[in-house]
C-alpha positions as CSV (number, residue, x, y, z in Angstrom):
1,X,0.0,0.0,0.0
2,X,1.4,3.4,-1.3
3,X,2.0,6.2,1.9
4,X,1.1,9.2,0.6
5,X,1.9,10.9,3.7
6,X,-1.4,11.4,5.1
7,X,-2.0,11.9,9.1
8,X,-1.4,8.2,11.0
9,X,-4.7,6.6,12.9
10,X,-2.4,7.3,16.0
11,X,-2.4,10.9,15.1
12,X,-5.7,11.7,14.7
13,X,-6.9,9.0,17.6
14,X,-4.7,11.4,19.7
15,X,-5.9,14.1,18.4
16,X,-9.8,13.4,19.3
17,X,-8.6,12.2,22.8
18,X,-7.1,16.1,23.3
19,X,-10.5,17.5,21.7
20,X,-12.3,15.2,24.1
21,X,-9.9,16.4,27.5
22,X,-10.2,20.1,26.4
23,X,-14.0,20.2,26.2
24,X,-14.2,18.0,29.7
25,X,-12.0,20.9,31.0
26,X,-14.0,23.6,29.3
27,X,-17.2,21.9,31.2
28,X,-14.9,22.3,34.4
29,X,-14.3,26.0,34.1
30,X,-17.8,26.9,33.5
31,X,-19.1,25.4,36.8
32,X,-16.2,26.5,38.8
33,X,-16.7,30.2,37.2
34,X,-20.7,30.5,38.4
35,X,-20.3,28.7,41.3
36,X,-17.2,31.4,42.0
37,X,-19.5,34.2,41.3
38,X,-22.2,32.7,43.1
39,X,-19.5,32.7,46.2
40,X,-18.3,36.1,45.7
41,X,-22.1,37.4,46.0
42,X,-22.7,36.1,49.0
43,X,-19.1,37.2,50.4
44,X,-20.2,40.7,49.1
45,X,-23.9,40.8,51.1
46,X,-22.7,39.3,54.2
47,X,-19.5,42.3,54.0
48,X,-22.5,44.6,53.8
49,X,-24.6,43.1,56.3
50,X,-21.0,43.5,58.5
51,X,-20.9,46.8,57.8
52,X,-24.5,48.1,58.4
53,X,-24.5,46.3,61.7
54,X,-27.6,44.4,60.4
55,X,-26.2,41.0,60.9
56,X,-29.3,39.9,63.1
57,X,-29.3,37.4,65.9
58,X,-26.9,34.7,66.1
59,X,-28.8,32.1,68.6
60,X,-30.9,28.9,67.1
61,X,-34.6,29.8,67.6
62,X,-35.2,26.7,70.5
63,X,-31.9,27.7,72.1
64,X,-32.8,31.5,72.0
65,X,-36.2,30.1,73.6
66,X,-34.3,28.4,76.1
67,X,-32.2,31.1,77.9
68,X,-35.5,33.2,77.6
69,X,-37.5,30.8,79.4
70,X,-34.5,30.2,82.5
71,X,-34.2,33.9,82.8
72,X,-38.1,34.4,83.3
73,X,-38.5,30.7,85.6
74,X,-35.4,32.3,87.8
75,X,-37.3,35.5,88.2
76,X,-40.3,34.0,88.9
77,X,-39.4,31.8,91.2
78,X,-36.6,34.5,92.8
79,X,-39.8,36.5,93.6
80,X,-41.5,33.8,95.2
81,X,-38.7,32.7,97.4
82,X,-38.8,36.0,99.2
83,X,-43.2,36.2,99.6
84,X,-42.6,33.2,101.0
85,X,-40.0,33.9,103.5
86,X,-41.6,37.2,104.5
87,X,-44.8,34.9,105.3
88,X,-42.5,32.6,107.2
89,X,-41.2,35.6,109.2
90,X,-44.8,37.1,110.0
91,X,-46.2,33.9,110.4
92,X,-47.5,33.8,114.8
93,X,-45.5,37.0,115.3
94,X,-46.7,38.5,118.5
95,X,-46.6,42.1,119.9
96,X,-46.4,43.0,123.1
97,X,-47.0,39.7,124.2
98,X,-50.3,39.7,121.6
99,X,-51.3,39.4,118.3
100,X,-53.8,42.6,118.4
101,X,-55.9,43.6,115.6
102,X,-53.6,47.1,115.3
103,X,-49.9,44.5,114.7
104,X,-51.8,42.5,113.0
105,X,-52.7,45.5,110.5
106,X,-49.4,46.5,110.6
107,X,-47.7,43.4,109.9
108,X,-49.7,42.8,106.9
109,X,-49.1,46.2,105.6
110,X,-45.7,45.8,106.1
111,X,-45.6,42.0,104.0
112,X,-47.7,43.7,101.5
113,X,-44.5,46.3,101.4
114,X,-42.2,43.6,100.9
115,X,-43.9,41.5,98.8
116,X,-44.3,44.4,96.5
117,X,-40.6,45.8,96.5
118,X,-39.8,41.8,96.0
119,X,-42.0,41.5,92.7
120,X,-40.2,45.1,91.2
121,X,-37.2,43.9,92.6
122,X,-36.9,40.5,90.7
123,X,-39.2,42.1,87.9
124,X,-36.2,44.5,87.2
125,X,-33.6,41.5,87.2
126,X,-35.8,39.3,84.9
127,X,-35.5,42.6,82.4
128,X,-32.0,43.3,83.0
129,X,-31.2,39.3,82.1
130,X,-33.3,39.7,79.0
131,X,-31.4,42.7,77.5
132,X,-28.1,41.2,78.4
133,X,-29.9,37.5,76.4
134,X,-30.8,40.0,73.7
135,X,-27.2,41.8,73.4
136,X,-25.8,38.3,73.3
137,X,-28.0,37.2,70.5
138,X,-27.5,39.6,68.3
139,X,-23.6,39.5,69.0
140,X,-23.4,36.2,68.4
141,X,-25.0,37.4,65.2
142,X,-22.3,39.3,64.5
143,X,-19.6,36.9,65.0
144,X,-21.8,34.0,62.8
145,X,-20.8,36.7,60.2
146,X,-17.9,37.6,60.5
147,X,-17.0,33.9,60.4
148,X,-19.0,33.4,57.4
149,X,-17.0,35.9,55.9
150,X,-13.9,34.2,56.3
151,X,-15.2,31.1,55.3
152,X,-16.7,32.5,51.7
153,X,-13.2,34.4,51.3
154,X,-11.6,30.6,51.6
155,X,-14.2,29.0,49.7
156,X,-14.0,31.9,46.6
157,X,-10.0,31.1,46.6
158,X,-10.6,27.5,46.5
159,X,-13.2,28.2,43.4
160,X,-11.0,30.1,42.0
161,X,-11.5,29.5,38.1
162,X,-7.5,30.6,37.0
163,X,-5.9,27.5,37.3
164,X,-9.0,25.6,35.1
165,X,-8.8,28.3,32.7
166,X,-5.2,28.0,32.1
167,X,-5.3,24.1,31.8
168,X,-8.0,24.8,29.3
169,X,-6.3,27.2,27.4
170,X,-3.2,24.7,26.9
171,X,-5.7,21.6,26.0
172,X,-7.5,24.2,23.4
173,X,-4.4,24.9,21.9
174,X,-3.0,21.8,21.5
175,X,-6.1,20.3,20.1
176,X,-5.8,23.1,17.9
177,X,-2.6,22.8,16.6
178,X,-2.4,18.7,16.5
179,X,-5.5,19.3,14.6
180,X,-4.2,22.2,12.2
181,X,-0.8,19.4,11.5
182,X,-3.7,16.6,10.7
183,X,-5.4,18.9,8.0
184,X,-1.7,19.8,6.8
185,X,-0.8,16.8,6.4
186,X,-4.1,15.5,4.1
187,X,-3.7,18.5,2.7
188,X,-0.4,17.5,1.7
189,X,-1.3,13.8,0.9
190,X,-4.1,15.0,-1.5
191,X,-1.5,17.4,-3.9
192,X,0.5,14.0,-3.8
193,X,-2.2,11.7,-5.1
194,X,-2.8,14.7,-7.6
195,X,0.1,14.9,-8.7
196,X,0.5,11.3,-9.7
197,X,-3.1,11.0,-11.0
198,X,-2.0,14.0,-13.2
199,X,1.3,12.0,-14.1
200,X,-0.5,8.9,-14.7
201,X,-3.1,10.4,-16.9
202,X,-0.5,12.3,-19.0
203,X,1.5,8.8,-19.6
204,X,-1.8,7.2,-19.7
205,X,-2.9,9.8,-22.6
206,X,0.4,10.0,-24.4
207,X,0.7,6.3,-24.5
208,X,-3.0,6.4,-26.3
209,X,-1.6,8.7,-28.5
210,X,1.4,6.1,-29.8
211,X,-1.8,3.0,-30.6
212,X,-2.0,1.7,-33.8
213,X,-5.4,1.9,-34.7
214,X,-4.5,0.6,-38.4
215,X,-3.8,-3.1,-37.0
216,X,-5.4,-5.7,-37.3
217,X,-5.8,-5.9,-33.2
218,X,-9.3,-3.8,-31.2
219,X,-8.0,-0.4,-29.8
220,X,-8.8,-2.1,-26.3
221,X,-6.4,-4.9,-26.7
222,X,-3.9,-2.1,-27.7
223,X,-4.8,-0.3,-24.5
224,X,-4.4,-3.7,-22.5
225,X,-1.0,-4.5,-24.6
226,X,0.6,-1.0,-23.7
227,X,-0.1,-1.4,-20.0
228,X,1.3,-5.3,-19.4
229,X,4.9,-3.2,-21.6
230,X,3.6,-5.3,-24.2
């Protein structure tokens, strides 16, 4: 079999193989690139979340639930610790060796006193505990963030489409070029089997030319005597 030059099957098998890697890394870039952009977005709105202050609570909703209901049980039951030891005081208290109607009155005046100042007292608590529950929420919020921040920064890095687009640039170009030396080289192959078709025609009609087509022999078994060199 003649070789005319013509691109190998391990050429252009290699060459497909290439075509096939750069479009599996072209695939690659594109998901890394919107999944990148998707990343900085949300790195951008949680920066501007920082910066407004407007970074909300930071507690789960059943733990935030959870300090709230402690803080109010300890008031409550702060308050009622000290009704019930003022009752416990007052309880058979005598005076002047009696329990008149006029100690009696002011004893329970007096309970009623305390038992009041000890409601406001353990009121005010229960509200001081819930600001300081509240502060603490919403900085916790604001630490979430800032974490989040960070985090988005590392993920947008590891995203990072560069590297994918510069392996995909390399696999582009060589499929290019191994592809541009394949067409080259049919290219090449096709001038040659031109150029010895044209060759063989010109012998082919010149030799036509030298038949005698006097004899007593067909012009076909001329044609058939001229090509066995007869």
């Amino acid at each position: 079999m003649c070789d005319f030059g013509g691109p190998s099957g391990a050429e252009e098998g290699a060459q497909g193989q290439i075509a096939d890697f750069s479009r599996t890394l072209d695939a690659n870039y594109q998901t890394l690139f919107g999944e990148h952009q998707a990343t900085l977005g949300r790195l951008q709105s949680t920066l501007s979340q920082i910066q407004s202050g407007e970074t909300g609570p930071g507690f789960g909703g059943a733990e935030n639930a959870a300090l709230i209901s402690k803080i109010q049980n300890e008031g409550a039951a702060q308050a009622r610790n000290v009704v019930q030891a003022v009752q416990d005081r007052s309880a058979g208290q005598v005076f002047n060796g009696q329990t008149d109607s006029s100690g009696l009155a002011r004893t329970s005046a007096i309970n009623k006193q305390i038992q009041e100042q000890a409601s406001s007292a353990a009121a005010t608590s229960t509200a001081q505990q819930l600001a300081a529950e509240t502060a603490a929420n919403f900085g916790q919020g604001r630490r979430n963030a800032e974490t989040t921040a960070s985090g988005l920064a590392q993920l947008a890095g590891l995203e990072s489409p560069d590297a994918a687009a510069s392996a995909t640039i390399s696999a582009n170009k060589s499929s290019f070029d191994q592809a541009s030396k394949i067409q080259d080289q049919k290219q090449q192959a096709m001038k040659m089997i031109g150029g010895i078709a044209q060759a063989g025609l010109g012998a082919l009609s010149g030799g036509l030319g030298n038949l005698d087509m006097t004899g007593g022999s067909s012009p076909f078994e001329q044609f058939q005597n001229f090509l066995s060199g007869a």
